[in-house]
C-alpha positions as CSV (number, residue, x, y, z in Angstrom):
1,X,0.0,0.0,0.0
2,X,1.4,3.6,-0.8
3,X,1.4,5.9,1.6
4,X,1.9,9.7,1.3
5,X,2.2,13.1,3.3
6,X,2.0,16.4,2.5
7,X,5.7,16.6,1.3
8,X,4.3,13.8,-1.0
9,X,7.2,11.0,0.4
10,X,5.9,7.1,-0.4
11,X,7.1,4.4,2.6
12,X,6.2,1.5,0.6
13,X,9.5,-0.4,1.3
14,X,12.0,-0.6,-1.1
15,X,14.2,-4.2,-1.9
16,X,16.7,-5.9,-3.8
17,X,14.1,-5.9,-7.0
18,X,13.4,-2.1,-6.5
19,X,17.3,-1.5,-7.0
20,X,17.2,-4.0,-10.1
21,X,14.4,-2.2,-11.8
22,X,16.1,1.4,-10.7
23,X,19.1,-0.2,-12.0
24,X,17.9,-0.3,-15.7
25,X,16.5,2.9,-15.4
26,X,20.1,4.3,-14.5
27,X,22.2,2.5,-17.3
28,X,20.0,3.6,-20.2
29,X,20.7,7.1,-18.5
30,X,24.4,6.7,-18.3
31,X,24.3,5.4,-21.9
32,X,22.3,8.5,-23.3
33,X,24.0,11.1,-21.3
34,X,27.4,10.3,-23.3
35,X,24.9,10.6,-26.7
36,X,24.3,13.5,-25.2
37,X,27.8,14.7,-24.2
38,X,30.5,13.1,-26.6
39,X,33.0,15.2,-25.3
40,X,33.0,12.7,-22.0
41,X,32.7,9.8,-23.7
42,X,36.1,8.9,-22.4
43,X,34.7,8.5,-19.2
44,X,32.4,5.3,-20.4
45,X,35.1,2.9,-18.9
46,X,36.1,5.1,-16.3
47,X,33.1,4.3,-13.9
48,X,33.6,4.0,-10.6
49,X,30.2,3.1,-9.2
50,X,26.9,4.1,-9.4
51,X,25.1,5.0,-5.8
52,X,21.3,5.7,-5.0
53,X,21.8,8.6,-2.1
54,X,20.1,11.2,0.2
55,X,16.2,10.2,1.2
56,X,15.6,7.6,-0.4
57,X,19.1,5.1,0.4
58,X,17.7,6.4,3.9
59,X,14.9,4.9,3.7
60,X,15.8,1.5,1.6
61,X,18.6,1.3,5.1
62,X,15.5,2.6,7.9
63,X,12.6,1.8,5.9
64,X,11.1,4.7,7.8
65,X,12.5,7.9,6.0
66,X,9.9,8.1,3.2
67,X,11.2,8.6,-0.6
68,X,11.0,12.2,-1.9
69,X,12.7,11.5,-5.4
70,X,15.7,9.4,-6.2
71,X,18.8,11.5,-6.2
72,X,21.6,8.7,-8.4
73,X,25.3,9.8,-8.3
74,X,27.4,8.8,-10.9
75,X,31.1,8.3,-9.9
76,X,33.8,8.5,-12.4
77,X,37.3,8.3,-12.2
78,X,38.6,12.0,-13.8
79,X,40.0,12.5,-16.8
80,X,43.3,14.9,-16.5
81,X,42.4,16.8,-19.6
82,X,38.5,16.6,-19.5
83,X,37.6,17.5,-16.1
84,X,34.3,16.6,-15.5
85,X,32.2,19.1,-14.1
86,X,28.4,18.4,-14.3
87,X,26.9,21.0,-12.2
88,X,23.3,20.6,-14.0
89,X,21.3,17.8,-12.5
90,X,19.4,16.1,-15.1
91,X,15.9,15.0,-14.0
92,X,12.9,12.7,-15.1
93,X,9.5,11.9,-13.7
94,X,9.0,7.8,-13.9
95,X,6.3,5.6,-13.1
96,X,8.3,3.9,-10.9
97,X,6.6,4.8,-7.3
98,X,5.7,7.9,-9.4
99,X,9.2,9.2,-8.2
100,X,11.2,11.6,-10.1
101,X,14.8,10.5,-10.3
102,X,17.8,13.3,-10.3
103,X,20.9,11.7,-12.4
104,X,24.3,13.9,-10.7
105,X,27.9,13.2,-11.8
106,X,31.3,14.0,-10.0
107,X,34.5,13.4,-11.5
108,X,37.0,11.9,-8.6
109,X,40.7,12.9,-8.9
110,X,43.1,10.0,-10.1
111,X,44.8,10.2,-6.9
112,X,42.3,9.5,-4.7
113,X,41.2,6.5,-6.8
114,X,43.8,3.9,-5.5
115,X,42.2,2.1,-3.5
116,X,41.2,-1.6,-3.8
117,X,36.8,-1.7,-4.2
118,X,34.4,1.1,-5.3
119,X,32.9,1.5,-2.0
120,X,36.0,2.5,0.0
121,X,37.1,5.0,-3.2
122,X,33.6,7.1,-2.9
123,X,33.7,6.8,0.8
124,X,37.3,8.5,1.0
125,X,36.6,10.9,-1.7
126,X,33.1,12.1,0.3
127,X,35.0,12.0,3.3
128,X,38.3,13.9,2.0
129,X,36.9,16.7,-0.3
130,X,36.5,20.2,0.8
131,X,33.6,20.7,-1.9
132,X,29.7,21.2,0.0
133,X,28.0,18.4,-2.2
134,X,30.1,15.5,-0.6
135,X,29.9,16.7,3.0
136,X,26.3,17.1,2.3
137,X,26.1,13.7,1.0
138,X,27.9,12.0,4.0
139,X,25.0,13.6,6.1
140,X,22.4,11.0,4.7
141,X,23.2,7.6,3.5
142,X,24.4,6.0,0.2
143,X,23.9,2.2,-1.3
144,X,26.2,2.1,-4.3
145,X,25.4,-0.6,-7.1
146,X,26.4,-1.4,-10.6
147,X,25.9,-5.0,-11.5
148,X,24.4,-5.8,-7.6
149,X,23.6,-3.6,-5.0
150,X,26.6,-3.2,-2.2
151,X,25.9,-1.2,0.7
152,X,28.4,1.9,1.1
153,X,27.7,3.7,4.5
154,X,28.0,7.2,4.2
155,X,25.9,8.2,7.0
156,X,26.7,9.1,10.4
């Protein structure tokens, strides 16, 4: 059953199969953001991981804190001569728990990117950066997943 406020969150819980069907949505996205962008295409094989963030990896973690939209973070190791710099959120409203889902990217410097599994690089780049973004990200929680969902704690 889906249940609302007035801030319009859903608590229907979210699972394995929610990430799997989120999961297609967020590859076709990666795929068509370098149709649109070919000057990044260089970062295609430079993915780091993919995490689901803010609210709603909250509430896949608590099940309590309600699902706003679905802000998905794109991690890429950079490029030294194509910094990328995506400040421009792209957004879509999907039928999937009537959600719309925010698509960010963040470019992680080379050297920050040696260590060993995706989870520990994001974590240490959130944790290291001086930027806002990441310190506002490690406020709330993160599940990072490319072929299987992994749990990456970000949150306090």
């Amino acid at each position: 059953m889906l249940m609302s406020t007035k801030d319009e969150r859903t608590y229907e819980i979210l699972n394995s199969k929610d990430l799997e069907r989120l999961r297609d949505i967020v590859l076709k996205e990666q795929e068509d953001f370098f149709k649109r962008n070919p000057k990044f295409t260089g970062y295609r094989n430079r993915l780091i991981g993919i995490c689901l963030c803010q609210g709603a990896a909250a509430h896949y973690i608590d099940k309590q804190a309600g699902i706003q939209d679905f802000d998905i973070w794109f991690f890429y190791k950079a490029e030294k001569d194509n910094l990328m710099w995506v400040r421009k959120r792209r957004s879509i409203k999907t039928a999937y728990l009537n959600k719309r889902i925010d698509f960010l990217k963040r470019a992680i410097p080379e050297e920050l990117c040696n260590l060993e599994n995706a989870g520990e690089i994001i974590k240490n780049y959130l944790l290291v950066s001086k930027q806002k973004t990441p310190k506002f990200l490690l406020e709330k929680a993160g599940i990072g997943y490319i072929q299987r969902p992994y749990l990456v704690k970000f949150c306090g």
